[in-house]
ZADO-1210 file (C-alpha; in nm, 4 decimals, padded with zeros to 6 digits):
<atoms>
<atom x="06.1367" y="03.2294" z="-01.4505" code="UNK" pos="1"/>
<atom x="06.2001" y="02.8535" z="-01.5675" code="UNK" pos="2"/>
<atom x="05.8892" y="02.6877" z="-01.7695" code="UNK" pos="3"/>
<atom x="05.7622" y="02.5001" z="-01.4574" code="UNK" pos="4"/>
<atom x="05.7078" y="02.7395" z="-01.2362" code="UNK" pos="5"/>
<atom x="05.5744" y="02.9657" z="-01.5395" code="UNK" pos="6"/>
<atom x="05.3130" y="02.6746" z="-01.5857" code="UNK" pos="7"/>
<atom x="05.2459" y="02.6499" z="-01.1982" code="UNK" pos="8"/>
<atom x="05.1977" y="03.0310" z="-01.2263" code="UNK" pos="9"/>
<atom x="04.9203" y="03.0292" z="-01.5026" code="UNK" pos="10"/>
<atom x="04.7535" y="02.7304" z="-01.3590" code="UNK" pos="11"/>
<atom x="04.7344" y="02.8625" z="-01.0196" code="UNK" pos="12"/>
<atom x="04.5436" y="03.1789" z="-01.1944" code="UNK" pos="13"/>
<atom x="04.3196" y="02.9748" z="-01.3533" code="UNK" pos="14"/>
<atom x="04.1855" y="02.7554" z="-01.1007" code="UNK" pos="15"/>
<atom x="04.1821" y="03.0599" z="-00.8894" code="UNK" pos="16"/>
<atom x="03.9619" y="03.1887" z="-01.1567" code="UNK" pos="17"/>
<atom x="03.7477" y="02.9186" z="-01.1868" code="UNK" pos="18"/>
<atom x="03.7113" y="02.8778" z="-00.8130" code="UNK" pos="19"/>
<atom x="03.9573" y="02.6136" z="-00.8028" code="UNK" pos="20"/>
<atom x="03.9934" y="02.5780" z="-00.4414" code="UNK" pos="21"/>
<atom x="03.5710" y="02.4845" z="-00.3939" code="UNK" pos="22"/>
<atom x="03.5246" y="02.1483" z="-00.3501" code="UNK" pos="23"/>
<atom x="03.4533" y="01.9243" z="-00.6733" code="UNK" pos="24"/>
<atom x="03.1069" y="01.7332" z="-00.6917" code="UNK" pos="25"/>
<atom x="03.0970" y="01.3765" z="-00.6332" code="UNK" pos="26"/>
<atom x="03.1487" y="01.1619" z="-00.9552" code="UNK" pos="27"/>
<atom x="02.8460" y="00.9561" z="-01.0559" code="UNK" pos="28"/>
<atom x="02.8493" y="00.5962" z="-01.0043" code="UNK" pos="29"/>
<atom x="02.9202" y="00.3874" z="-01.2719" code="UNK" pos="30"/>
<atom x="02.7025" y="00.1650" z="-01.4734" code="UNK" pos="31"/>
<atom x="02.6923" y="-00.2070" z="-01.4616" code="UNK" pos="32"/>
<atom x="02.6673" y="-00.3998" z="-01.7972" code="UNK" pos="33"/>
<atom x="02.6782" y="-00.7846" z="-01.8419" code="UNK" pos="34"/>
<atom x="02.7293" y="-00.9379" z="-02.1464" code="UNK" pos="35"/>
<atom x="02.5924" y="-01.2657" z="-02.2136" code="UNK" pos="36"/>
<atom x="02.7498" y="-01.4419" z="-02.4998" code="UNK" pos="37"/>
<atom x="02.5546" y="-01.7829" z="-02.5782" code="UNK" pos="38"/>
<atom x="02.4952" y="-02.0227" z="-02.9012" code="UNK" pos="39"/>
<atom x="02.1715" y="-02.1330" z="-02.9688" code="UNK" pos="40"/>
<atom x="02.0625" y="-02.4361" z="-03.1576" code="UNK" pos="41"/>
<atom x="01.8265" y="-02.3216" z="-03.5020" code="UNK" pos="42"/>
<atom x="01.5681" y="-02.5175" z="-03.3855" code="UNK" pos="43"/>
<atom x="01.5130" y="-02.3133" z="-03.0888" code="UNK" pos="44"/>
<atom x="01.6159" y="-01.9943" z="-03.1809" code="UNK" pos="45"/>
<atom x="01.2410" y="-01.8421" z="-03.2574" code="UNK" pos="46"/>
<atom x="01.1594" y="-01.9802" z="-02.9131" code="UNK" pos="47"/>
<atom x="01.4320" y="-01.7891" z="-02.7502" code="UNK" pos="48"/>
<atom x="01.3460" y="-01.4525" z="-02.9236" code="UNK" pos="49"/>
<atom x="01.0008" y="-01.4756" z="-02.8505" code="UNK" pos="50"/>
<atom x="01.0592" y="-01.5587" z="-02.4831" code="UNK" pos="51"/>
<atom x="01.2949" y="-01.2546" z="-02.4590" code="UNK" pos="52"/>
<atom x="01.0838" y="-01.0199" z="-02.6463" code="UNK" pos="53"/>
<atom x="00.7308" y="-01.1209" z="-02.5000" code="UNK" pos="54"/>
<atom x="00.8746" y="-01.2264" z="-02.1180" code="UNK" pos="55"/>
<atom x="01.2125" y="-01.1760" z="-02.0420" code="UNK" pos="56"/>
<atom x="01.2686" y="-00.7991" z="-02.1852" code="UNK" pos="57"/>
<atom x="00.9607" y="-00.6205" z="-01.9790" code="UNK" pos="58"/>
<atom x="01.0338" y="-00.7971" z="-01.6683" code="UNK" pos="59"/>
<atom x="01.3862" y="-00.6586" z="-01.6495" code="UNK" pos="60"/>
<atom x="01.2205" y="-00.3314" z="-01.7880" code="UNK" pos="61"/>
<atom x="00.9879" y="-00.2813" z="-01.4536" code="UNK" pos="62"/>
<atom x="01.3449" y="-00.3304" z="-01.1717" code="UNK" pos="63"/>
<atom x="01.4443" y="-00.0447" z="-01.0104" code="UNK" pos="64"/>
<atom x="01.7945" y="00.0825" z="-01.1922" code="UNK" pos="65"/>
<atom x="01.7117" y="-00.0772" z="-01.5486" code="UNK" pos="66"/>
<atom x="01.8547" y="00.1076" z="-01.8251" code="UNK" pos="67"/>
<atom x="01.8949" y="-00.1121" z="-02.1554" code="UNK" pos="68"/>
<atom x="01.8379" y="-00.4863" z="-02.2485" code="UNK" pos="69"/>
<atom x="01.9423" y="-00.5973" z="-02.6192" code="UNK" pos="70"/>
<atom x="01.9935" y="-00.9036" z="-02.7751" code="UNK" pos="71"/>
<atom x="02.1941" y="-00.9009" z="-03.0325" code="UNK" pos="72"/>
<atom x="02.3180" y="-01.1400" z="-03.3197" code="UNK" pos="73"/>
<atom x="02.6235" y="-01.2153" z="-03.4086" code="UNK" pos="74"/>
<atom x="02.7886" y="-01.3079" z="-03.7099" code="UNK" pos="75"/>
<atom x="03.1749" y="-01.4883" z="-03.6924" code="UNK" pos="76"/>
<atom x="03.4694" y="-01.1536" z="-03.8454" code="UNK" pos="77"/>
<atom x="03.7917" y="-01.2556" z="-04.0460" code="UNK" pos="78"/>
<atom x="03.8817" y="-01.6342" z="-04.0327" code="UNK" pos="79"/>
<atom x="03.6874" y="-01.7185" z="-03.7146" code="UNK" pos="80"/>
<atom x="03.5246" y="-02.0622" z="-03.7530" code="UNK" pos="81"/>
<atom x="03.1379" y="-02.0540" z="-03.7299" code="UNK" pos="82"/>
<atom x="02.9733" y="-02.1579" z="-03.3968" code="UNK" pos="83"/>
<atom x="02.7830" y="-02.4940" z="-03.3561" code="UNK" pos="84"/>
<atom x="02.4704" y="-02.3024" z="-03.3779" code="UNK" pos="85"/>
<atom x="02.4046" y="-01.9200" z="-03.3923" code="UNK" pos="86"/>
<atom x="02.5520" y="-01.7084" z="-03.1849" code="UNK" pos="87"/>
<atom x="02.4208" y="-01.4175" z="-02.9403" code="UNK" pos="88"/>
<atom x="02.4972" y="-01.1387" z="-02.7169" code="UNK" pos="89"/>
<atom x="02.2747" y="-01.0721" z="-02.4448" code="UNK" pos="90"/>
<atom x="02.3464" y="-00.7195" z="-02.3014" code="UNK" pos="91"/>
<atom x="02.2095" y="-00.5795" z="-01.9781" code="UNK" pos="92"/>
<atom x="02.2469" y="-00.2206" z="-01.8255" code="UNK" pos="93"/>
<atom x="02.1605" y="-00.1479" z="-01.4775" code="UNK" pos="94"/>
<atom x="02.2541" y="00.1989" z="-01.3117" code="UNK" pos="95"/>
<atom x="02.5307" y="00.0297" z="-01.1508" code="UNK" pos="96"/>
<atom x="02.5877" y="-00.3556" z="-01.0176" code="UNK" pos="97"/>
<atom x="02.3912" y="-00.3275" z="-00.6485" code="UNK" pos="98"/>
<atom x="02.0743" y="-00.2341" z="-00.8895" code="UNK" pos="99"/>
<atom x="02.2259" y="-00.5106" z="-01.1506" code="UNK" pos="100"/>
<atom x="02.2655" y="-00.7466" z="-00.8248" code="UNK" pos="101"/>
<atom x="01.8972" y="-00.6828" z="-00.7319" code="UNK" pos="102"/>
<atom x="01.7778" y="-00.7999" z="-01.0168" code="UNK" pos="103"/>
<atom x="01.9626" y="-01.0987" z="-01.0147" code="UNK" pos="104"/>
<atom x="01.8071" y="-01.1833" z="-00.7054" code="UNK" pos="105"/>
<atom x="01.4581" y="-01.0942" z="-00.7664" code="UNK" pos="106"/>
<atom x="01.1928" y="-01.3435" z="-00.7910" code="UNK" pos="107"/>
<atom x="01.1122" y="-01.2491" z="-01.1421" code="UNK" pos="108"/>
<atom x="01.4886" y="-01.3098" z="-01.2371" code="UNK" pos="109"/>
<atom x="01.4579" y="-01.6651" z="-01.0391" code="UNK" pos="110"/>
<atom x="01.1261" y="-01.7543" z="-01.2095" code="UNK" pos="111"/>
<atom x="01.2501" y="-01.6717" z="-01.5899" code="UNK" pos="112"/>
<atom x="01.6359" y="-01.6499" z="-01.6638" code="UNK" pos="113"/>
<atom x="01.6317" y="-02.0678" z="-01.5647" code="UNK" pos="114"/>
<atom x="01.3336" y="-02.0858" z="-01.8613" code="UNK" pos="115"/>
<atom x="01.5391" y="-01.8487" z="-02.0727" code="UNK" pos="116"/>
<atom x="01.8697" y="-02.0076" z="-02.0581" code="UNK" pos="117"/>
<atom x="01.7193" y="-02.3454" z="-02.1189" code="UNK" pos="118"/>
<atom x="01.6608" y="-02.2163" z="-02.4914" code="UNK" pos="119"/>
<atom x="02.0335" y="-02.1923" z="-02.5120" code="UNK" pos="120"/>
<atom x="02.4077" y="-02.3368" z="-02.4439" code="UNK" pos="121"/>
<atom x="02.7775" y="-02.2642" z="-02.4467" code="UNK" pos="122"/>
<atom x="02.7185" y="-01.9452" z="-02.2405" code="UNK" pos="123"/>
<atom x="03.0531" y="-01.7184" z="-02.1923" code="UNK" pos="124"/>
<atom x="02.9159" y="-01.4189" z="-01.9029" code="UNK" pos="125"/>
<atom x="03.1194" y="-01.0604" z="-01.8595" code="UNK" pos="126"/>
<atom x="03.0441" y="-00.7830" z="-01.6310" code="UNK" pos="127"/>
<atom x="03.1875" y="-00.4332" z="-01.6392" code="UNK" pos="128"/>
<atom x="03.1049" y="-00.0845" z="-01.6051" code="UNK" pos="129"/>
<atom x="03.0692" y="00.2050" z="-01.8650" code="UNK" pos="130"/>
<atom x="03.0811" y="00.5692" z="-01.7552" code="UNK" pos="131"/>
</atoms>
C-alpha cells in the first residue's frame, strides 16, 4: 500500500468515525468592521470626544446588530511624519454589513455622523470583515 492511499485509508476511518458523511452546520456570517481614520485639529479635539462619548457612542449602541464602537488615538511608528493635527481611528462592529448598512441609513446615523464629522478632516474610510 503506497502512502496516499494509506492516508485516504485512515482518513476515511476517521470521518467515518466522527460521522463524517452528516452534513456540516452552516458557517456564521461574518462581521462587518469600518475603520475610520481622520485628523482632527487640537482645537476641536475635546469637542469631538465629548460628542462621541455623550452622543454618537449610545446611539450606535441601541441599532439592531451593534457589537463594538472605539475611538482610538493614534500616535505616528518609525520615521512617519506627524499629521497636521492628531490623528484617530474610529472603529465600528456590526454583526455583519446589512446590520452595518442599517445603521448607516438610520435616521439617528443621518441626524449625527454629519455633526460628528464636522469636528474633523482628512478622513481615510475601510470596511472589512473579521470572523
Amino acid at each position: 500500500m503506497n502512502r496516499r492511499s494509506w492516508m485516504a485509508t485512515v482518513m476515511g476511518v476517521a470521518l467515518g468515525a466522527l460521522g463524517g458523511g452528516a452534513a456540516r452546520p452552516a458557517e456564521p456570517e461574518k462581521s462587518s468592521v469600518l475603520y475610520t481614520d481622520f485628523v482632527v485639529d487640537p482645537a476641536n479635539e475635546q469637542a469631538m470626544l465629548d460628542f462621541f462619548h455623550s452622543k454618537l457612542k449610545p446611539i450606535a449602541e441601541r441599532h439592531d446588530g451593534y457589537i463594538d464602537l472605539k475611538l482610538l488615538k493614534m500616535k505616528p511608528v518609525g520615521g512617519a511624519p506627524p499629521a497636521p493635527g492628531i490623528a484617530y481611528r474610529y472603529q465600528l462592529t456590526y454583526e455583519n454589513e446589512t446590520k452595518r448598512h442599517a445603521w448607516v441609513a438610520s435616521d439617528d446615523h443621518k441626524a449625527n455622523w454629519p455633526l460628528f464629522a464636522a469636528l474633523f478632516h482628512d478622513v481615510v474610510n475601510r470596511v472589512g470583515e473579521v470572523s
